[in-house]
N, C-alpha and C positions, 0 to 999 in steps of 0.2 A: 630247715629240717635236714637231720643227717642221714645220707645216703647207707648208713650202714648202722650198724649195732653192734653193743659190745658182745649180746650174746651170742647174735652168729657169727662174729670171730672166735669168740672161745669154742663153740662144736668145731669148727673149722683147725683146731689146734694152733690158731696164728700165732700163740701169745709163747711156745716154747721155744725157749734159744737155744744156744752152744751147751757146753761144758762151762764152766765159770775159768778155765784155766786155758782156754781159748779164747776169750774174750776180748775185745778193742774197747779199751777208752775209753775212746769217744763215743761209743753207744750209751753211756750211765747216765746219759739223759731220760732214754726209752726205755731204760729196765725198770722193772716195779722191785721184783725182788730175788732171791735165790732159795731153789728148791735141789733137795739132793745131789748138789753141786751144778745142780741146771739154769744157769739165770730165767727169767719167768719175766717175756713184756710188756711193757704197760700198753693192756691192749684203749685204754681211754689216749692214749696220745696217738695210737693206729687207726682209731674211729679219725680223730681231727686231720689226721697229714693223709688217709685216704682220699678224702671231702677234699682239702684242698688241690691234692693230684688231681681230681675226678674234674674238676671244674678248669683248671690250665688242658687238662686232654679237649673237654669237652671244647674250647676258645679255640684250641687249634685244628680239631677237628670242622667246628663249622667256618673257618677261614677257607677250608678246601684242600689244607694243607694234611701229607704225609705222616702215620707215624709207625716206626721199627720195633718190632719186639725183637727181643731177642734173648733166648735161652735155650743152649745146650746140653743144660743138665739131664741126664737120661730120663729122671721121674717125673717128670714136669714138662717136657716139652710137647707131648701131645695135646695134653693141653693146652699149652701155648699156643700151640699152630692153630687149635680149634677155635679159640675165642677170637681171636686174631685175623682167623679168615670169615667166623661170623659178622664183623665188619669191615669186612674186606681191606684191611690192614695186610700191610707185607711184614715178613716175619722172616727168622733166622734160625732153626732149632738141629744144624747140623753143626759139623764142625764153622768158627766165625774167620770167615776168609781175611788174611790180614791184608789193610787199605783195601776197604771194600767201601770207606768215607774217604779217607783222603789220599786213595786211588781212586777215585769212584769212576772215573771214565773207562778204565782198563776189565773193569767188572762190566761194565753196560758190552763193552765189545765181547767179551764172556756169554753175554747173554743173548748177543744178536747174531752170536754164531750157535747158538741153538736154535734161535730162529731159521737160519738160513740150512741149517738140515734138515730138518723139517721140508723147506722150503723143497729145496732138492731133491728129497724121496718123495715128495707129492710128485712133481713135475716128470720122475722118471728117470733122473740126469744118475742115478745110482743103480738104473736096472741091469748097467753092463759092467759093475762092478762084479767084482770076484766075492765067492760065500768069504773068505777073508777079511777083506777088504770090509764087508758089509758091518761086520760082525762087529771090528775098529772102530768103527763111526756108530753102530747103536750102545757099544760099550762108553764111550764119548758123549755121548748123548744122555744116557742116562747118569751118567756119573755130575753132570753141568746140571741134570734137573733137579738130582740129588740136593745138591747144592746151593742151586740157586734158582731151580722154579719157582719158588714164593717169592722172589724179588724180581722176578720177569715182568713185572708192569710199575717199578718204580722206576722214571725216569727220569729223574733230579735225585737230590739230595736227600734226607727225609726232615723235617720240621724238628722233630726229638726221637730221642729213642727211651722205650720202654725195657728194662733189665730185669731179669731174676736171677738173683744173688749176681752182685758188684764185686766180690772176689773173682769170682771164675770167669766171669768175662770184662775183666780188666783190659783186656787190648780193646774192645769194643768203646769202653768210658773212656779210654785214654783218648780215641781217635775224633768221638766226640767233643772233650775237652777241646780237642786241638782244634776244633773246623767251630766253636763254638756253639755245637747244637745240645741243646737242656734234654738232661738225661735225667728220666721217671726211674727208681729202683726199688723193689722189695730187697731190704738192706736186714741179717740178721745180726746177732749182736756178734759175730766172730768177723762183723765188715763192717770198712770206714765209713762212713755216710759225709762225711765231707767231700764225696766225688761225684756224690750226685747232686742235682739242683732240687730234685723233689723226692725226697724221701718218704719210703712208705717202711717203720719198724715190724716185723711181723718174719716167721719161718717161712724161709724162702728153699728149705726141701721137702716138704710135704704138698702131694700135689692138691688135697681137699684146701692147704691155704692159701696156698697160688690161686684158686680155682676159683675160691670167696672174694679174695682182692679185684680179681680179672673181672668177674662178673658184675661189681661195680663200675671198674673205672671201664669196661668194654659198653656197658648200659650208658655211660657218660657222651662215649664217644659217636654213638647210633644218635643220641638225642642233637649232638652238634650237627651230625649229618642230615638230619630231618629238619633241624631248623633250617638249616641252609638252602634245603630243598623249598621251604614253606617262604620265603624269604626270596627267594627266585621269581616261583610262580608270582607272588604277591608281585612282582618288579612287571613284571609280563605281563598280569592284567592291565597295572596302573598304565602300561606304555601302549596296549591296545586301546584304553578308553582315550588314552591322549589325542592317538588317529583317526578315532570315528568323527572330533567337531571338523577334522582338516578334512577329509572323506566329505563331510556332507558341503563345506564352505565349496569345497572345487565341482563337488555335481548342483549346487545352489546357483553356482556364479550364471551359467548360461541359460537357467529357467528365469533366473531376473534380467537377464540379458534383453531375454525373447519379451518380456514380458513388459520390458522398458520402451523396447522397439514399438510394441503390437501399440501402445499409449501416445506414441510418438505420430505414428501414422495416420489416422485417421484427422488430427490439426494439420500435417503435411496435404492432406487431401484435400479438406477445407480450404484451404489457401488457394491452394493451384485451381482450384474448380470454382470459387467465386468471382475472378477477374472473367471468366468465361461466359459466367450467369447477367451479371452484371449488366455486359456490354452490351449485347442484342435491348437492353430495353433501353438502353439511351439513344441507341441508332432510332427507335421507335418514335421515342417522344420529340427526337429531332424534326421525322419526318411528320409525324400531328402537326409542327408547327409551323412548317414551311406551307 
């Protein structure tokens, strides 16, 4: 069953492209047709390549694994940030720091010296600074949250990155290409979609079509997450019931111990006490005969 429908992409506007005289190529697979020189896309091939996006998200989500939105575009990115932090995905929606992949250590040191001011004004170590001085380091401070708060608990690499519109954050695709991590893109017809691995056709500047996309393949990725959750527990029971026969074999051993003994004793007793019984009545009948 599909995750989506063709009517609520068409309310959602997903199916309006470029100008016709903007157009790439290589989208003439996903255009249906031309309207007032507007190409128009085939939202029936946006229902299929969402479905497929939704289900690689969903695979790498319940691995455990990372994934990056990322979009800049002014009309869209609040969005972005919101679906994105509804499942606590890290996200990118200010300017795209360049080697933030393939620098990606030099950004983590970025982010642990936010940390460590933090650190530093809790502890005090800043109360004998000057109002100047102060002012430096919240200016500082807030410009790195700007920036890169939302990627403050990524500490690897990310699994894939999720794009809106693959023109405008081209350094972002390129860097992925390079580090070979599969890049998810809402791709309109005036962009190559040869540069993403999973292409999703559909207007990538209106934020109600971002919105409709997001809110499947984000629904995709909660379910990956709860599987994984359900799939845990389930490991957890199976590994506690494993423990209760070993549990009971090691407090068993010495009630059969005791129990082996108490059966033992009473023939030990027998034994030692009939040479005893015995003997007095032979001395007896000795004496009768003498």
């Amino acid at each position: 069953m599909s995750r989506t429908n063709f009517e609520t992409l068409l309310e959602a506007g997903c199916h309006f492209g470029h100008l016709k005289r903007k157009w790439n190529p290589a989208m003439a697979p996903y255009i249906f047709m031309e309207r007032n020189g507007i190409h128009i896309i085939d939202l029936h091939k946006t229902v299929e390549k969402i479905d497929e996006a939704a289900e690689a998200l969903k695979s790498i989500s319940k691995s455990g694994r990372r994934i990056l939105f990322v979009a800049t575009k002014k009309q869209v990115k609040d969005v972005v940030a919101e679906k994105a932090a509804s499942v606590a995905m890290p996200y990118v929606t200010e300017r795209w720091p360049g080697g933030m992949l393939t620098n990606f250590q030099t950004i983590r040191k970025a982010v642990k010296k936010m940390a460590t001011i933090d650190k530093l004004t809790a502890d005090g170590t800043y109360s004998n600074l000057s109002k100047r001085e102060l002012l430096q380091i919240s200016r500082q401070r807030a410009k790195l949250e700007k920036n890169l708060g939302s990627i403050a608990d990524l500490n690897r690499l990310p699994a894939a990155l999720f794009v809106v519109d693959v023109m405008k954050e081209h350094i972002a695709v390129a860097e992925a290409q390079r580090l070979g991590i599969p890049v998810f893109g809402i791709v309109d017809t005036n962009s190559d979609p040869n540069t993403v691995d999973y292409i999703i056709p559909a207007n990538d500047d209106a934020a109600t079509s971002v919105e409709a996309i997001l809110n499947v393949c984000c629904a995709a990725i909660n379910e990956g997450v709860e599987e994984r959750k359900a799939e845990k527990a389930d490991e957890n029971a199976a590994a506690q019931q494993e423990d209760q026969p070993r549990k009971r074999q090691r407090t068993n051993r010495p009630r059969a111990e005791v129990a082996a003994a108490a059966e033992e004793a009473p023939a030990v007793a027998e034994e030692t006490a009939a040479p005893a019984v015995e003997a007095p009545a032979e001395e007896a009948h000795a004496e009768a005969a003498e």
